[in-house]
One Martini backbone bead per residue (centre of mass of N, CA, C, O) as a GRO file, in nm:
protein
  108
    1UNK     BB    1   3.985  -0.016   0.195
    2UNK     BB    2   3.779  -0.103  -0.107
    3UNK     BB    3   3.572  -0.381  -0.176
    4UNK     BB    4   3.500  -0.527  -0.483
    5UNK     BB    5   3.205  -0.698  -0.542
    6UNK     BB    6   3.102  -0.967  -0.784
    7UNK     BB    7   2.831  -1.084  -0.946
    8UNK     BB    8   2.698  -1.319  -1.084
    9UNK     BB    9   2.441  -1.380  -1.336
   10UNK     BB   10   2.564  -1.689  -1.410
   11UNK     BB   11   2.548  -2.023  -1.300
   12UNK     BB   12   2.647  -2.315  -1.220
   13UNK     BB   13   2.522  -2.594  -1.149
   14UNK     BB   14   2.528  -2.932  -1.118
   15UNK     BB   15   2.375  -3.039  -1.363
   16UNK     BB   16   2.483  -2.813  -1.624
   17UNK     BB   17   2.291  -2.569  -1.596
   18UNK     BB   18   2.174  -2.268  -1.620
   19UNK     BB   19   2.059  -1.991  -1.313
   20UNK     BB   20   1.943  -1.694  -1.315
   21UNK     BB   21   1.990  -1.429  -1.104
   22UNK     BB   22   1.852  -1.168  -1.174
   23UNK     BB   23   1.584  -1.168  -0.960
   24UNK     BB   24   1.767  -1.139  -0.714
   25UNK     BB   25   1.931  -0.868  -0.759
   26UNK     BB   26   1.634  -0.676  -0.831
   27UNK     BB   27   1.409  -0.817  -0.614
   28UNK     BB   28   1.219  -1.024  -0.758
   29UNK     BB   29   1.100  -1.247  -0.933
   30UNK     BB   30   1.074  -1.496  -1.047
   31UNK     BB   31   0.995  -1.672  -1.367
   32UNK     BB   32   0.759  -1.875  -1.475
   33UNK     BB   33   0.992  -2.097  -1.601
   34UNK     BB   34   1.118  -2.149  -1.271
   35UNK     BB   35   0.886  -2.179  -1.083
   36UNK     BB   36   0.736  -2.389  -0.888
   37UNK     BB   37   0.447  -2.550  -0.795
   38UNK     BB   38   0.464  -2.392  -0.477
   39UNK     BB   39   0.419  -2.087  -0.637
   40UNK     BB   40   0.125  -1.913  -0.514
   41UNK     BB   41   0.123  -1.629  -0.466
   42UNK     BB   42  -0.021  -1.329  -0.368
   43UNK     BB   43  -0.051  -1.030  -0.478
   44UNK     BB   44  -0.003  -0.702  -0.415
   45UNK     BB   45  -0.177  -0.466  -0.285
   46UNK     BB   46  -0.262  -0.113  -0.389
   47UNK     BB   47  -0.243   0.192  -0.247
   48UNK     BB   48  -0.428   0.500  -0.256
   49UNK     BB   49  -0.239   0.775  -0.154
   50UNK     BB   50  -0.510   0.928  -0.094
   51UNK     BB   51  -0.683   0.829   0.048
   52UNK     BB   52  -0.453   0.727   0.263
   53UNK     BB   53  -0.451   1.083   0.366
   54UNK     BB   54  -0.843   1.092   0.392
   55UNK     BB   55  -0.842   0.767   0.539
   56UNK     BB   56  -0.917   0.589   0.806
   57UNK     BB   57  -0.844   0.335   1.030
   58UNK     BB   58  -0.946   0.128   1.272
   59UNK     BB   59  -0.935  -0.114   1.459
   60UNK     BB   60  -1.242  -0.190   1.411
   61UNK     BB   61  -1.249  -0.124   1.058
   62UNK     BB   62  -1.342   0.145   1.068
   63UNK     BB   63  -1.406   0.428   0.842
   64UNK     BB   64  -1.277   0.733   0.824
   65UNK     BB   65  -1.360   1.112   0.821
   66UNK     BB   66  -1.394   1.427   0.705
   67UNK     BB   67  -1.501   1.718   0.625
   68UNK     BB   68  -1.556   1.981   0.436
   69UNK     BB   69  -1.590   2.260   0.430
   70UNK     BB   70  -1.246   2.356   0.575
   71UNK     BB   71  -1.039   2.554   0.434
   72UNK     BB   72  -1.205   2.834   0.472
   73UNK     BB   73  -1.408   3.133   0.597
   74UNK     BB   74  -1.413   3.109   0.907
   75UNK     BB   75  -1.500   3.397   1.004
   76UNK     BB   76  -1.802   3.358   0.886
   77UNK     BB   77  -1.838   3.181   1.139
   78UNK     BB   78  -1.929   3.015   1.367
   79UNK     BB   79  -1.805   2.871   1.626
   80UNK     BB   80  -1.986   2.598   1.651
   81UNK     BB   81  -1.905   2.535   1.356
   82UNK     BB   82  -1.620   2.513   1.342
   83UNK     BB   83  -1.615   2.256   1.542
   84UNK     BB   84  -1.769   2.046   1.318
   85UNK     BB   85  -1.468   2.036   1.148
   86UNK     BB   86  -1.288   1.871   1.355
   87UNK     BB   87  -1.458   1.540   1.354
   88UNK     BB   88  -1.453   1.260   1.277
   89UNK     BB   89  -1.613   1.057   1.042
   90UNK     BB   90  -1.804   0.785   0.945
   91UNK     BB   91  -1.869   0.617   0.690
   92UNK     BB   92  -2.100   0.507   0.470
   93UNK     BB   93  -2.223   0.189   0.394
   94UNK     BB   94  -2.203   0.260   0.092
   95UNK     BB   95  -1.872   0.328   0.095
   96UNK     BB   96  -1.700   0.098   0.242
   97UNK     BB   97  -1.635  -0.082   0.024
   98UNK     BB   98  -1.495   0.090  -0.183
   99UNK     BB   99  -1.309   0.211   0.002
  100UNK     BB  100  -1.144  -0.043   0.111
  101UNK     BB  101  -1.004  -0.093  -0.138
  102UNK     BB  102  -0.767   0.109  -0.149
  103UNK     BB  103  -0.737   0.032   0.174
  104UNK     BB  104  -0.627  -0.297   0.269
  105UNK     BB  105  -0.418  -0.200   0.504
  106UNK     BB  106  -0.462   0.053   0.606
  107UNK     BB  107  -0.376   0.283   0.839
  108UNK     BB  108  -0.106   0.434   1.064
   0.00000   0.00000   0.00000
């Protein structure tokens, strides 16, 4: 037997106006003529889904990175180069700032 509930979109409150709860059902942030005055959270930073596959953060917050020109090839090239292809190398201090930006919460 399959039981159907339905959740009503707009409640009375106890003081005779009405609460749209439509905020709850979508699961978003309440409007903000409803908010009170101790809601301040502070939106959530966006991940650069590019970057976070192509840069990791270790434990110490050091961001590491890949070497380029590793994609094919390989048999052109002597063992001992293409073993420094594998790898990963520290970002450089100056990108460092703008890249910690795109990930700001790391990589797992």
């Amino acid at each position: 037997m399959d039981l159907i509930v339905r959740l009503p979109l707009a409640v009375v409150t106890s003081a005779g106006g009405s609460c749209c709860l439509g905020h709850v059902l979508r699961g978003g942030r309440k409007p903000i003529s409803q908010r009170g005055a101790t809601d301040h959270t502070m939106p959530k930073l966006k991940t650069h889904k590019a970057a976070a596959k192509r840069l990791k953060m270790t434990s110490t917050g050091k961001i590491m990175r890949m070497k380029g020109l590793r994609g094919h090839l390989h048999r052109n090239r002597a063992h001992r180069a293409t073993e420094l292809y594998d790898k990963m190398l520290v970002v450089s201090p100056a990108d460092k700032k703008r890249l910690a930006l795109l990930i700001p919460y790391g990589t797992a």
